[in-house]
Every structure is written in structure tokens, then in C-alpha cells.
N, C-alpha and C positions, 0 to 999 in steps of 0.2 A: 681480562674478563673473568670472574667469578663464576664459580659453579656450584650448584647446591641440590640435594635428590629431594623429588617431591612429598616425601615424608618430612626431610627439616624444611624444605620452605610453607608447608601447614603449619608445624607448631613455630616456628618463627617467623610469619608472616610479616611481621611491623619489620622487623630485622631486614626482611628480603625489601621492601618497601624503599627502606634508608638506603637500602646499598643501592637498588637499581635508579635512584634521585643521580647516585656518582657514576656508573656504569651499570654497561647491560649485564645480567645474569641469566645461564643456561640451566633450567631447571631438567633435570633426569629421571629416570624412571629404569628400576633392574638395569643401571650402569649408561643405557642410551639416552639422547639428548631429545625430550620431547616438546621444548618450547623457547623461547627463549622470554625476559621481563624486558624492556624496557620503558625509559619514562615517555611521559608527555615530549616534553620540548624533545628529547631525541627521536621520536617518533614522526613530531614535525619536521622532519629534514628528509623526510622517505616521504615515499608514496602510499606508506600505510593510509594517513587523512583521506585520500583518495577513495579509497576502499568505502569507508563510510558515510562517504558526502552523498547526500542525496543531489542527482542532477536533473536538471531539464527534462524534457520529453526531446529526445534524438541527439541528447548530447555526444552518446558512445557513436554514433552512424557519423556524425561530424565530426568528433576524434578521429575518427579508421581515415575517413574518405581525409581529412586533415593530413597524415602520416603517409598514407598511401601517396597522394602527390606530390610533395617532400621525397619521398624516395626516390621516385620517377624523376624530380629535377634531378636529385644527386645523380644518379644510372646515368641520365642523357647528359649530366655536364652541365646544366641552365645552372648550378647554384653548387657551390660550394659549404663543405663542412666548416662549422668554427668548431675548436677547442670549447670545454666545459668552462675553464676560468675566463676566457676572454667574452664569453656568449653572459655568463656572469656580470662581468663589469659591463656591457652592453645595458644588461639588464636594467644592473643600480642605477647608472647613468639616465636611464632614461626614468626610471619610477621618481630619482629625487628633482631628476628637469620637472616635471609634472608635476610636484609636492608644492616645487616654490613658485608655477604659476597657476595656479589651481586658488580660487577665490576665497578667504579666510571664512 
């Protein structure tokens, strides 16, 4: 990961631009780290988009009360944790089952 203080990434902005296309860049300020760049497409793999989406009316009340239940099964034992890669292919699996019967 790249670093660069925010005096050079103003006069080389296009420069700061190209690199954070290949990785993230921590921009600085008197020596400490005030920000970090990164691109689009790596941003889509966080939950930054999140941040931005405009949602529903009551979406956040149905996330909590969502999560809040989901814990509760884990505590009592009713459901079990999956791992991130296998909750993954779970995922794929079922989005590309759906792709190929899903009406042209």
C-alpha cells in the first residue's frame, strides 16, 4: 500500500487517481494518516456502497430486528455459524441456480 502527504496528492492528483486504479493509498497530513483513496470496484467489496444507498422506509428497524434474531438462534443453539467461504459458495450457487431458471 502506497503512501503519499496531502500536499503531493493535490499537485498530483491524476498521479494519486492511476495508482489508487492498482491499490489503496493512505493520504497524510504533518506525518499522521488522514484518509485512505480507494477505487470504485474496491470499494464495492466493503460495505462502504452501504453507506450511500438510499434505503426504504424501516429498512435499518428490519436489519437490527433481522441480526437481533440471528443471534438469539446462535446463543440458544436453534442454528448454527457457516464460515465466510462456504456461506459464499452457498451464495453463488444459489444466485446462478436462479440465473439459469429465470425467464430469458
Amino acid at each position: 500500500m502506497k503512501t503519499i502527504s496531502a500536499r503531493d496528492a493535490k499537485t498530483r492528483f491524476g498521479e494519486l487517481l492511476d495508482t489508487m486504479q492498482r491499490e489503496p493509498v493512505v493520504v497524510t497530513k504533518n506525518n499522521r494518516p488522514v484518509g485512505i483513496m480507494i477505487s470504485i470496484k474496491d470499494a464495492s467489496d466493503t460495505l462502504i456502497p452501504e453507506l450511500f444507498m438510499e434505503k426504504e422506509e424501516g429498512y435499518d428497524n428490519w436489519f437490527k430486528a433481522k441480526v437481533t434474531k440471528s443471534l438469539k438462534a446462535v446463543k440458544a443453539g436453534t442454528t448454527a455459524l457457516t464460515k465466510h467461504d462456504q456461506a459464499m459458495d452457498r451464495a453463488w450457487a444459489r444466485a446462478l441456480a436462479r440465473a439459469k431458471t429465470a425467464p430469458a
